[in-house]
N, C-alpha and C positions, 0 to 999 in steps of 0.2 A: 525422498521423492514420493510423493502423494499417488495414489490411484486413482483413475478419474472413473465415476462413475459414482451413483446415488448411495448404493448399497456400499462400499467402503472409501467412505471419507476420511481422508487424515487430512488433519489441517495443520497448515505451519504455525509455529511457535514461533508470533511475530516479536514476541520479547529479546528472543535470542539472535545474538549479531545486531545492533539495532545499529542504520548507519548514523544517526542524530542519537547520541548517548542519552541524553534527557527528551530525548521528542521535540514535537514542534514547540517552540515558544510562543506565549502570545504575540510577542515583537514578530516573529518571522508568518501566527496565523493574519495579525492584521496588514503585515507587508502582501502577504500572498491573496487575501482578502481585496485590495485595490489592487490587483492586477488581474481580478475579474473570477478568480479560485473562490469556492462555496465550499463551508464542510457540514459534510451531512454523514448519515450513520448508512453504511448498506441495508441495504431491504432484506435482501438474499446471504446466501451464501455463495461465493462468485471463486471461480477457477481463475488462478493469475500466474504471473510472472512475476518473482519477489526479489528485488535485491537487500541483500547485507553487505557489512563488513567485520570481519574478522578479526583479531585481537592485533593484527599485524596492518590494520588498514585496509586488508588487501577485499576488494569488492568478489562477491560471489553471488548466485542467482540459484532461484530453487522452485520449481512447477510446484503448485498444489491451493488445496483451499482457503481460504477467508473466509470466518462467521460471518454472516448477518449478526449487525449491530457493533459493528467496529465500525469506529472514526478514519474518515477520509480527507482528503480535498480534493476535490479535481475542477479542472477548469472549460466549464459550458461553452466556453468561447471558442476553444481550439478548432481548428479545421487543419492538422497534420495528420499525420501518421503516430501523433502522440496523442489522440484523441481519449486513448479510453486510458491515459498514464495519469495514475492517483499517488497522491503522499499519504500512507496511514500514518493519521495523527498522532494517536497512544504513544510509539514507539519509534517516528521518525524514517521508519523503512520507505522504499516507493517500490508501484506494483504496477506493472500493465495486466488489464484485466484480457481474460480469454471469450469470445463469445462463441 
């Protein structure tokens, strides 16, 4: 688990646990792409909510940072409670960001 705050940043190691083993496909960016989902690179470095899964399937979540300049998708369109919920591309994981 990540410390929050400027001066000690750990950031998760979104390689590890990835829930999409190979990451996003193109097949699955241009499916996600006409359902109104855009990828873009974060600007920042952004405080989230990360899920994986585990060698056994089994899903688990972990607070902490995200570089700026990882691959996203999120979708502009949303108006839930899932609003600020991204797929990081590289690696397949999804993240709700913290503001």
């Amino acid at each position: 688990m990540a410390v929050r705050g400027d001066a000690n940043r750990e950031y998760l190691d979104l390689a590890k646990d990835p829930v999409m083993p190979r990451g996003v496909s193109k097949a699955l960016a241009a499916e996600a792409a006409a359902l109104g989902w855009l990828k873009a690179l974060l600007e920042t470095d952004v405080y989230a909510h990360v899920q994986f899964r585990d060698q056994s399937k089994g899903i688990y979540y972990l607070d902490g940072w995200v570089k700026a300049g990882t691959e996203v998708f999120r979708n502009e369109r949303a108006s839930s409670v899932f609003e600020d919920f991204e797929m990081v591309g590289g690696c397949g994981n999804v993240m709700i960001r913290r503001h």
